[in-house]
C-alpha positions as CSV (number, residue, x, y, z in Angstrom):
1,X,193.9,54.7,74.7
2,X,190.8,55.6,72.7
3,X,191.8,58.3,70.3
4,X,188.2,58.8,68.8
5,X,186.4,57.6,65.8
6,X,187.3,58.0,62.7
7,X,184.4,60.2,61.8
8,X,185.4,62.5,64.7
9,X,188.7,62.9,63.1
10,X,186.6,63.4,59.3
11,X,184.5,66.2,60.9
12,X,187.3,68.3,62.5
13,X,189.6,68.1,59.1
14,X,186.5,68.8,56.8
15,X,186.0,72.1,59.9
16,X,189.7,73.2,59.5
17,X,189.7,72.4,55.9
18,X,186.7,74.7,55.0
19,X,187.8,77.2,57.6
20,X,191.5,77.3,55.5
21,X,189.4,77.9,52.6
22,X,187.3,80.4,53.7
23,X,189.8,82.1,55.0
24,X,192.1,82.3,51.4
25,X,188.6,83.0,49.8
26,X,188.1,86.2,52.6
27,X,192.0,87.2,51.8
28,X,192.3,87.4,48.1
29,X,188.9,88.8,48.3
30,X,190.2,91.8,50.3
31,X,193.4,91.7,47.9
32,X,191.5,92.3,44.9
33,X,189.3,95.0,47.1
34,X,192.5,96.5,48.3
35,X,194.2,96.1,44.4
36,X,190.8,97.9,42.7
37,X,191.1,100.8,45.5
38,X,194.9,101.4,44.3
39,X,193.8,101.5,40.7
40,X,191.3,103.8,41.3
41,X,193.2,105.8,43.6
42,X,195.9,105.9,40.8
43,X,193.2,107.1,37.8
44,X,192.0,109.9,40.0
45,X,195.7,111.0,40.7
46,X,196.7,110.8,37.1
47,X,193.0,112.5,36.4
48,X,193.8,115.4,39.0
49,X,197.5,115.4,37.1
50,X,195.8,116.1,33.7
51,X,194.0,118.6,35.1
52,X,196.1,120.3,36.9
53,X,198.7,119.9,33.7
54,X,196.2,121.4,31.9
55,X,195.0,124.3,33.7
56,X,199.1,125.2,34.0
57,X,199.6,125.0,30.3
58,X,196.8,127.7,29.7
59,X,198.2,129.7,32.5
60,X,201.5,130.0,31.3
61,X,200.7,130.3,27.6
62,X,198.4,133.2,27.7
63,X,200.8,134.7,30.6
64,X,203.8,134.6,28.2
65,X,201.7,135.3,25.3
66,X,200.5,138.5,27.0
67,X,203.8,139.5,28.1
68,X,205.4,139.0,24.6
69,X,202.4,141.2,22.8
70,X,202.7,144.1,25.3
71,X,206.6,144.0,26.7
72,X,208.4,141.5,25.2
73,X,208.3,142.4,21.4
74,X,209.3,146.1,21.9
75,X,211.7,145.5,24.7
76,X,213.8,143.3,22.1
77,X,213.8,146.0,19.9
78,X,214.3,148.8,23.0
79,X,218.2,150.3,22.8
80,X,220.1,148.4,25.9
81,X,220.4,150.9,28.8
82,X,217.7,152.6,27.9
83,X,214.5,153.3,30.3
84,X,211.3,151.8,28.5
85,X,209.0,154.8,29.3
86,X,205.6,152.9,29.5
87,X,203.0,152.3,31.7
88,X,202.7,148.2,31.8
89,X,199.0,146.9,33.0
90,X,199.0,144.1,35.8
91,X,196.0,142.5,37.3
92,X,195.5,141.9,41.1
93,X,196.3,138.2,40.7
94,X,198.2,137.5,37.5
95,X,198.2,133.7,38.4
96,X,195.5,132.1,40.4
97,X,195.8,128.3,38.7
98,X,199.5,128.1,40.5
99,X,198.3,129.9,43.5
100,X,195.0,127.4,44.0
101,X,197.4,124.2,42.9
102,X,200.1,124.0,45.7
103,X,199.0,120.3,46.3
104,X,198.2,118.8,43.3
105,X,202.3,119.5,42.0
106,X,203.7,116.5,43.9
107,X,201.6,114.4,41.2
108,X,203.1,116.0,38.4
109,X,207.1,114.4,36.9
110,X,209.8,115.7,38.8
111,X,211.8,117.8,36.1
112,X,208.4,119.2,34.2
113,X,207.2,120.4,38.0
114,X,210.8,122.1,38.3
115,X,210.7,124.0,35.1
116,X,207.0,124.8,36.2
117,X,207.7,126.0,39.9
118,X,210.5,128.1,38.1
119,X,208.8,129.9,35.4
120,X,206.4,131.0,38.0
121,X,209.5,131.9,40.6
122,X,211.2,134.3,37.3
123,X,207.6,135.0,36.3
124,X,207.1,136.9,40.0
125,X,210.2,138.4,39.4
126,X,209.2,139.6,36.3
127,X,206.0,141.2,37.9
128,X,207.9,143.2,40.3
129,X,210.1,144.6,37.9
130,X,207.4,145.9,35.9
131,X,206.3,147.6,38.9
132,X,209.3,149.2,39.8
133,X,209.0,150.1,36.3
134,X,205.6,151.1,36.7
135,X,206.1,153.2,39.9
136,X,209.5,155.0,38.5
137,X,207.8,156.4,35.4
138,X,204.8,157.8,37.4
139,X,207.5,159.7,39.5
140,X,209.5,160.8,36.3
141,X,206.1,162.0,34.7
142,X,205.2,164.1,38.2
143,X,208.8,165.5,37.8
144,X,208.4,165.9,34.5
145,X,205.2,168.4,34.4
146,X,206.5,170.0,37.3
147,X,209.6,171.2,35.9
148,X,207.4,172.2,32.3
149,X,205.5,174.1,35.1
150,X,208.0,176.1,36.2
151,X,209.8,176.2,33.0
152,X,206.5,178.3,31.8
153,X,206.2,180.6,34.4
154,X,209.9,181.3,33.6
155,X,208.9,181.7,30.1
156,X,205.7,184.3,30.7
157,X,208.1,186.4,33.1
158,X,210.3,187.1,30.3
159,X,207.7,187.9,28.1
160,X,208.1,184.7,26.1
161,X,205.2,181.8,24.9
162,X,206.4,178.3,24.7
163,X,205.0,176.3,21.3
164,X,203.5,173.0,21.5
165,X,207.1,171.5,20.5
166,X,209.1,173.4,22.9
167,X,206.5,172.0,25.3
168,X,206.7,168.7,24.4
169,X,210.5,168.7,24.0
170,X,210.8,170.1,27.5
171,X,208.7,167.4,29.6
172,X,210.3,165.1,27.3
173,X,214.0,165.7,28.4
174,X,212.6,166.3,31.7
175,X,211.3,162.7,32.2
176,X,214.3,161.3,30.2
177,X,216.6,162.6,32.7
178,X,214.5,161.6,36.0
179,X,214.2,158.7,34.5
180,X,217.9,157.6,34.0
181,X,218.4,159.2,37.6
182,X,216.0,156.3,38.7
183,X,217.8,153.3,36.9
184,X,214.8,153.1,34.5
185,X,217.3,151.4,31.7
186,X,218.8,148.8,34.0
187,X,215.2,147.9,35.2
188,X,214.2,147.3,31.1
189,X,216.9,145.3,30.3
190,X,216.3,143.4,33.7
191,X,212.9,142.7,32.2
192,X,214.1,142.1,28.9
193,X,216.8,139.3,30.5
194,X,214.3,137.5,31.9
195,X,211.9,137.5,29.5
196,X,214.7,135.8,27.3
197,X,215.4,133.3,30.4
198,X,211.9,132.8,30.2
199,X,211.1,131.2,26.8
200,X,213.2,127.9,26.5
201,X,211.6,127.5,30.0
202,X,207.5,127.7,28.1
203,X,208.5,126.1,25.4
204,X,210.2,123.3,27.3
205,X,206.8,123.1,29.9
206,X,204.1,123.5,26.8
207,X,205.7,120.7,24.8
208,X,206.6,118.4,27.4
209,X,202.7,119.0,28.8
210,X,201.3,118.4,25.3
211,X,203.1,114.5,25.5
212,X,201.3,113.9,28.6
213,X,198.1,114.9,28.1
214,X,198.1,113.7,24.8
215,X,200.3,111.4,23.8
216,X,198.8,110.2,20.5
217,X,198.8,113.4,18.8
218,X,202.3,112.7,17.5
219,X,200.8,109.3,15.9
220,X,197.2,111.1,14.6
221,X,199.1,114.0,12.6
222,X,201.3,111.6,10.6
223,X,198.1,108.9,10.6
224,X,196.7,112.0,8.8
């Protein structure tokens, strides 16, 4: 039985051969591909991270710092129990980093984007306090001048005129009282308690975000 020439045989291994080759060539070719798309995948995740990390730190810093310099530092001096007769600003939007970031916190660590999704959860909780807050002292103020209001008329129909002091001491004990009818003091020290659950919780997030982001600093200050 003729089985072929030997040359035959030569040409069809030397075929196979270069087609094996070829083909490991093509395939660790489109590993490497597929390897440099992972890496580069992974740099922008870890660049969206930073940025993200970032934006959050500034958030919460100047959203506690702003909370401390207009409630916080005279609520921890305000008497327990006590209504905290103020009127407290709030913007429209107090945080529109977290509210634009939804997606980009699956990139961040596990426990920092905890402590992060919870100082925004108290934070909101915060913000609706102050606006209870908010609303019951406009209502104790409207009660307030309406009782001085009648109070004078009271006055003038007994022939009497009300000083400047008995004025203010009027309103004043007027508003005090609508305002402990409304709850006013449990409402500060709801804000005050959460403003104190709130610290460890920035401190934690602005230290642990400053070891991400930078995680020579540490190194450079004691270099310097």
């Amino acid at each position: 039985m003729d089985l072929g020439s030997t040359d035959v045989y030569v040409s069809l291994f030397s075929g196979l051969s270069g087609a094996i080759i070829g083909g490991l060539f093509t395939l660790k070719g489109a590993t490497k591909a597929h390897e440099l798309a992972l890496k580069k995948e992974e740099a922008a995740d870890r660049e969206k991270m930073i940025t993200t990390l970032m934006l959050l730190r500034t958030e919460i810093a100047t959203a506690w710092e702003i909370f401390m310099k207009e409630y916080g530092q005279a609520l921890s001096l305000h008497p327990p129990e006590t209504p905290f007769l103020v009127i407290m600003p709030l913007g429209a939007s107090p945080f529109p980093i977290f509210e634009s970031a939804p997606q980009a916190l699956n990139l961040l660590p596990r426990e920092l984007a905890k402590d992060i999704i919870y100082f925004y959860m108290r934070a909101k909780g915060v913000i609706a306090m102050i606006e209870i807050n908010n609303r019951d002292y406009e209502q104790a103020l409207q009660f307030g001048r309406s009782y001085l209001s009648d109070y004078m008329q009271r006055a003038r129909d007994q022939g009497k005129e009300l000083t400047d002091e008995m004025r203010e001491q009027v309103i004043e004990s007027s508003v005090g009282f609508m305002a402990a009818q409304l709850g006013m003091g449990d409402t500060a020290d709801g804000i005050r308690s959460l403003g104190q659950e709130l610290k460890p919780i920035v401190l934690r997030i602005i230290a642990r975000v400053d070891e991400l982001v930078f995680p020579d600093s540490d190194l450079l200050k004691q270099a310097g």
